[in-house]
C-alpha positions as CSV (number, residue, x, y, z in Angstrom):
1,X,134.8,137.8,93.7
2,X,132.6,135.6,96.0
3,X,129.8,135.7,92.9
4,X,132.7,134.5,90.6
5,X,133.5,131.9,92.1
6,X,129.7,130.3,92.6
7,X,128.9,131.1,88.9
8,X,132.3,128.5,88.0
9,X,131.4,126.1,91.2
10,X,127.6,126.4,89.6
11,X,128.8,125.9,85.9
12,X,131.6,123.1,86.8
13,X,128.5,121.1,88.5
14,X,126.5,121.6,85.6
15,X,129.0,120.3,83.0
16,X,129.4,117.4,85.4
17,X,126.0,116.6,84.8
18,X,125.8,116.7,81.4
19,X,129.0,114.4,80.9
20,X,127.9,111.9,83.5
21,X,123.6,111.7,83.6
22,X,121.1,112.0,81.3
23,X,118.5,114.4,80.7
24,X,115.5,112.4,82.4
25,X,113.6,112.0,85.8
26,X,113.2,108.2,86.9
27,X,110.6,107.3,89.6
28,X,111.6,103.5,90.0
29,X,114.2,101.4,89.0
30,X,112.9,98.0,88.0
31,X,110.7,98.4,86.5
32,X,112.4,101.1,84.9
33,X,110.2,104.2,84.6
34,X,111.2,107.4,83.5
35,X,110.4,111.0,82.3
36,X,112.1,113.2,79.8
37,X,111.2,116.1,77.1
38,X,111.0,114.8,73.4
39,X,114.3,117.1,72.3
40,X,116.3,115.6,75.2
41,X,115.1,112.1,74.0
42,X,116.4,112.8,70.3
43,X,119.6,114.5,71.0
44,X,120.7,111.4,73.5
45,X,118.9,108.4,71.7
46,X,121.6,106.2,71.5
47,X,122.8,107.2,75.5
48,X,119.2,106.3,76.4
49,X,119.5,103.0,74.0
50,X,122.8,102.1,75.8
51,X,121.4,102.6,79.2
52,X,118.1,100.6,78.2
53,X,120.2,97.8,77.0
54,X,122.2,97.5,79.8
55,X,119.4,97.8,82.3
56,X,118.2,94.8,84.2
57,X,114.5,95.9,84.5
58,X,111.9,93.1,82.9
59,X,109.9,96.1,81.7
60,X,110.9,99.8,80.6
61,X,108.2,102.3,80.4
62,X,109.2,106.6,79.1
63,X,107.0,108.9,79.9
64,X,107.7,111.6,77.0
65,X,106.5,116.0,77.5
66,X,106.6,118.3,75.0
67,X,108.7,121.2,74.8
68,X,106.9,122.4,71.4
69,X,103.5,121.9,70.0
70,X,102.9,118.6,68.4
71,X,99.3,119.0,66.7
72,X,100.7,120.4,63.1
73,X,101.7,117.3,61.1
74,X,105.5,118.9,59.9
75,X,105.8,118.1,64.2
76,X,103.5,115.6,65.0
77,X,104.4,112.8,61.8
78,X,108.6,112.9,62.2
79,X,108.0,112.5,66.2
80,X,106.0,109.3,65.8
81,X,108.4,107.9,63.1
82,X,111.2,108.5,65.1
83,X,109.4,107.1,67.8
84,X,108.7,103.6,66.3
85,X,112.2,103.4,65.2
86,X,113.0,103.6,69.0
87,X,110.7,100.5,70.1
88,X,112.1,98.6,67.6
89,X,115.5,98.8,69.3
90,X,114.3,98.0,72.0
91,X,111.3,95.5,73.2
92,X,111.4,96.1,76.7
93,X,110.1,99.5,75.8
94,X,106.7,101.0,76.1
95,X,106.6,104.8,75.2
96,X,103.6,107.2,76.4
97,X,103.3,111.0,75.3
98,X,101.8,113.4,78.0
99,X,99.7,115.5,75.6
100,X,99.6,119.4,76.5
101,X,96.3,119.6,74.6
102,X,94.0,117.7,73.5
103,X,94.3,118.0,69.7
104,X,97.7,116.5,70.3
105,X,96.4,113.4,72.1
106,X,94.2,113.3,68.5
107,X,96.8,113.7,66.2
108,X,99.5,111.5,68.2
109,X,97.0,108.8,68.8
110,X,95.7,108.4,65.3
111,X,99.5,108.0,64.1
112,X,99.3,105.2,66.2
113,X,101.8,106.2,69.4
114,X,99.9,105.9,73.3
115,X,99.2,109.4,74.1
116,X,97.2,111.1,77.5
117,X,96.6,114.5,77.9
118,X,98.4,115.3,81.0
119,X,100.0,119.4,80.4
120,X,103.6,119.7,81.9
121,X,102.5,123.1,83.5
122,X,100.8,121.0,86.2
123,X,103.6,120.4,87.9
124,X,105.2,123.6,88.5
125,X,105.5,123.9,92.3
126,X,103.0,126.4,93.3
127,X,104.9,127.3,96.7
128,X,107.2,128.4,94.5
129,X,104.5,131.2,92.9
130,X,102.8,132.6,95.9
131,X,100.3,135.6,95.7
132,X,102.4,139.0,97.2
133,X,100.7,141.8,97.7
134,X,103.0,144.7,96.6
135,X,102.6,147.8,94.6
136,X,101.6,147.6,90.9
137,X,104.1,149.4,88.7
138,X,102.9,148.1,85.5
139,X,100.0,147.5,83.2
140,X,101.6,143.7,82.2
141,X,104.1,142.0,82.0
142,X,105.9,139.3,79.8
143,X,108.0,137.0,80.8
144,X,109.4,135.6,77.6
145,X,112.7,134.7,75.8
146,X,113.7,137.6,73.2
147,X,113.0,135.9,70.0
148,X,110.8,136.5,67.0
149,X,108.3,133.5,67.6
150,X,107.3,135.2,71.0
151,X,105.6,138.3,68.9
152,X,106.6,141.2,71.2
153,X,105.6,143.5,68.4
154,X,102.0,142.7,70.3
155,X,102.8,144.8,73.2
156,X,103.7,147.9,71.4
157,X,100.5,149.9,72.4
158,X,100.7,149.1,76.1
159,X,101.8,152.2,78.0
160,X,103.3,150.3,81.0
161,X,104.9,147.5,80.0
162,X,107.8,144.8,81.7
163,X,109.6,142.8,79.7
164,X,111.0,139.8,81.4
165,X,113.7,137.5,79.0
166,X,117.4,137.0,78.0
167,X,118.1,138.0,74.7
168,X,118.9,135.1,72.5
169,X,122.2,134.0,70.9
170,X,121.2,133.8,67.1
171,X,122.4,135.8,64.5
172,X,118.4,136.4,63.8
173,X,117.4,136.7,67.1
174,X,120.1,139.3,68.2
175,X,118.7,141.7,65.1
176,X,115.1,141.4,66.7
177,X,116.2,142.2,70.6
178,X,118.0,144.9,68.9
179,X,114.6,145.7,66.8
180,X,112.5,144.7,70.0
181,X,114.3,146.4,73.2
182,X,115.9,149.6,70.9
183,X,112.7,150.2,68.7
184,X,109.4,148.7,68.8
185,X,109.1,148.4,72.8
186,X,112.0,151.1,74.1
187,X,109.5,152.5,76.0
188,X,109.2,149.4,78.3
189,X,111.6,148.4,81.0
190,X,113.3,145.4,80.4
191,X,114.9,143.1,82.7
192,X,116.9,140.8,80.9
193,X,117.9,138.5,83.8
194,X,115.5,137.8,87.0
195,X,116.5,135.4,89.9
196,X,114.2,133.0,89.6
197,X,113.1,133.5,93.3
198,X,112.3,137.1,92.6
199,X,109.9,136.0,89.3
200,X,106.5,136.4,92.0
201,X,107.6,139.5,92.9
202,X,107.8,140.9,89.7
203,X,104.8,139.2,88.3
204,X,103.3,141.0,91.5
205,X,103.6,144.6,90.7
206,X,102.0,143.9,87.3
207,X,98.4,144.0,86.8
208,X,98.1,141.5,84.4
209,X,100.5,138.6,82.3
210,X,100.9,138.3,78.1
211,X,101.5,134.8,76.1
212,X,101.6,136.4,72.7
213,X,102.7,133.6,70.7
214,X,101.3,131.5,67.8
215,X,102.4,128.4,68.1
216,X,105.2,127.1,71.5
217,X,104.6,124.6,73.9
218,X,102.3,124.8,77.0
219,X,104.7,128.1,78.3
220,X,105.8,128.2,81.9
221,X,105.4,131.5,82.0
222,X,101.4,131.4,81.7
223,X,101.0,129.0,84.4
224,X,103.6,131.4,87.1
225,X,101.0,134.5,86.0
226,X,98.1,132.4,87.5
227,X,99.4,130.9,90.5
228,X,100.6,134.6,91.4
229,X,97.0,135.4,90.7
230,X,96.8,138.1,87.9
231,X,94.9,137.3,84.8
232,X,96.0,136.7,81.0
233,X,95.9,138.5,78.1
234,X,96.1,135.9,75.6
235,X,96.7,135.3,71.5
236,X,95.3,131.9,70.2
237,X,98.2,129.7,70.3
238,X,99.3,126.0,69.6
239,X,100.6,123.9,71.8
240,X,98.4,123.8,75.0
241,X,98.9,126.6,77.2
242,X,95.0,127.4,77.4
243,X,94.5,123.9,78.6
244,X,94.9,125.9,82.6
245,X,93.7,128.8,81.9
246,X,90.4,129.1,84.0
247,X,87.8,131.3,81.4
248,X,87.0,134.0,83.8
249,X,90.9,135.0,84.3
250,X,92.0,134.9,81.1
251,X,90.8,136.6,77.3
252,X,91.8,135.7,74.1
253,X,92.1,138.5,71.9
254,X,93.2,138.8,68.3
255,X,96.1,139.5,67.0
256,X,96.9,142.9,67.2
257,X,98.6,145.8,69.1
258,X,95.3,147.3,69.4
259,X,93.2,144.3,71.0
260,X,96.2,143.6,73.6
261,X,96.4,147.0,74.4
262,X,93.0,147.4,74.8
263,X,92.2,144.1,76.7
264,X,95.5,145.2,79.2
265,X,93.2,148.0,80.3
266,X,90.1,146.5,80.7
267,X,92.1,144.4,83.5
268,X,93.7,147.4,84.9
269,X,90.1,149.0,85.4
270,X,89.0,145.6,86.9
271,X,90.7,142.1,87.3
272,X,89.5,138.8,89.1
273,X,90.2,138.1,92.6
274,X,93.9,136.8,93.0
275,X,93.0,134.2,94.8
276,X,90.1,132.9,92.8
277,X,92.4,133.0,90.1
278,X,94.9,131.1,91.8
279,X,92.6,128.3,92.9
280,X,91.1,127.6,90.1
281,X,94.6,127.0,88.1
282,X,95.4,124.8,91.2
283,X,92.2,122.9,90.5
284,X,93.4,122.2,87.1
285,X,96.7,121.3,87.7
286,X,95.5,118.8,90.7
287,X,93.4,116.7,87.7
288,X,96.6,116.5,85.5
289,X,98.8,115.5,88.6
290,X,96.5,112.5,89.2
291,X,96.0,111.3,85.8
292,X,100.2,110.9,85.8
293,X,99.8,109.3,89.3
294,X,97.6,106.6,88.2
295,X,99.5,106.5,85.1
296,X,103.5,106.0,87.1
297,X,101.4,103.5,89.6
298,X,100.6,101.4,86.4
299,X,103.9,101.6,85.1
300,X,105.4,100.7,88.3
301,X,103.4,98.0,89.4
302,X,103.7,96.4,92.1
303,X,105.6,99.2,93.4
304,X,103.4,102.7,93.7
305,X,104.6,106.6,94.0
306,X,102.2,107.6,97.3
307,X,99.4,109.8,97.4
308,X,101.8,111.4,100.5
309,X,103.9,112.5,97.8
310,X,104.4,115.6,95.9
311,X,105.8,115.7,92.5
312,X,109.4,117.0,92.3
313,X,109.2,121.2,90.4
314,X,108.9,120.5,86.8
315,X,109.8,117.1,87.3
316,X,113.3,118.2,87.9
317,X,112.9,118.2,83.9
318,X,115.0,121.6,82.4
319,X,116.2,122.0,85.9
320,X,119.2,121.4,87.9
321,X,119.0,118.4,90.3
322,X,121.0,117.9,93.8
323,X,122.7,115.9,94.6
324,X,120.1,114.6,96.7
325,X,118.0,114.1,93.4
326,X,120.4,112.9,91.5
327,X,120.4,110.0,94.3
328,X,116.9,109.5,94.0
329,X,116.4,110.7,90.5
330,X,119.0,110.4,88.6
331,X,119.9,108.6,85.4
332,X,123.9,107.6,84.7
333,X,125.2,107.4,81.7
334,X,126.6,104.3,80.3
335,X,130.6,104.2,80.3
336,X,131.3,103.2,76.9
């Protein structure tokens, strides 16, 4: 009954949100600077239009991520046309893309939009991810959304596999969790729902973490295997997930069952140090968290964000913000 209740408090708050703010993290006022994933951007344009025009900041700077890969032209040309249709509505404007790799900062840049490479898997909290030393019930482990472009059919030679990931709500994609969960994998145990405070444990008691897509964005996921300090088995991919990925934890394999199976044991019989593993994704994320800090500092001038201060988890970006957050944060809606 108790649960019940939370899950409609927890839903009721969400709605609120999504009537009242919008989908974006801002750092300072006037000037006006502000963060937000390029989907969120499109599907509230004209909310973020009215709230530009009705802003009385001299100067508004967006700070755009990526929830997809951007370096394949069917992606990368419509973003920067719908971009420039933006700053022509509005001259106070100045739009810059944080890259997750740097063939995007390439491509973006040539069709003529500012772009920095500056991967949004830096700023996952890494207190969040610690490294627990517990029991390993399983070969790997793959934290990943049941849907076709996350190629489970990878995993199907791995003897002791978790699957981590709600099933989708698609027509399609409820045919391949049936094909995926029932068939091809039914030997693994899947968890389809994992309290996101219990994600280090279970990344814990595996020996090693999968990203088996082609083509995504940078993937949470990949970044939560390393800070919990198991290594990768990894499928080339687009959209900038290797960008973190330090060369010693990680292989690349091709892709097949076979290889992934295969490259699963060779971490089984031997994996990297957890902690080395951990520290050096730390070491890349700390680059990527200071190129955004010099880049908000210029965008806020004369104000600054201070060295003292850490960087909100995920830029309170696909997350739910307190109301604390939403105080310091938080984005209103225009009343139309």
């Amino acid at each position: 009954m108790f649960h019940q209740i939370l899950q409609r408090l927890k839903k009721s708050y969400q709605n609120y949100l999504e009537v009242n703010y919008l989908p974006c993290t801002v750092f300072c006022r006037d000037p006006l600077v502000l963060v937000t994933f390029e989907q969120e951007l499109f599907e509230n344009s004209q909310a973020f239009l009215d709230c530009f025009s009705k802003s009385r900041a001299k100067k508004i700077h967006l700070f755009l991520q990526f929830g997809w890969e951007h370096e394949t032209p069917e992606n990368s040309e419509p973003l920067a046309r719908d971009l420039k249709d933006l700053l022509a509505q509005c001259s106070r404007l100045t739009i810059t893309l944080l890259a997750n790799s740097e063939n995007e900062v390439r491509v973006l840049s040539g069709l003529g939009i500012h772009t920095v490479l500056c991967n949004h898997n830096a700023f996952v909290d890494e207190n969040r991810y610690p490294i627990l030393r517990l029991p390993k019930q399983y070969d790997a482990v793959y934290i990943a959304r049941i849907t076709p472009f996350k190629r489970h059919y990878l995993a199907s030679q791995i003897k002791s596999l978790h699957l981590i990931g709600h099933p989708a709500w698609k027509a399609i994609e409820k045919t391949y969790t049936e094909e995926v969960i029932h068939q091809q994998l039914k030997h693994a145990v899947w968890s389809s729902h994992v309290d996101v405070n219990k994600i280090p444990a279970e990344i814990a008691k595996a020996r090693c973490g999968l990203c088996l897509s082609k083509a995504e964005g940078a993937m949470f996921a990949s970044i939560e295997y390393l800070l919990c300090g198991i290594p990768i088995v990894n499928t080339q991919s687009l959209g900038g997930r290797d960008v973190m990925f330090p060369d010693f934890a990680v292989k690349t394999v091709p892709d097949t069952p076979e290889a992934v199976a295969e490259t699963v044991q060779e971490f089984v019989e031997h994996a990297p140090e957890p902690e080395k593993i951990r520290a050096a994704a730390l070491e890349k994320m700390k680059a990527h968290r200071e190129v955004f800090r010099r880049l908000l500092n210029e965008a806020m001038k004369p104000k600054s964000f201070p060295d003292s201060r850490p960087f909100p988890h995920k830029l309170i970006l696909r997350c739910t913000k307190t109301p604390l957050q939403l105080l310091r944060y938080g984005l209103r809606k225009p009343k139309r």
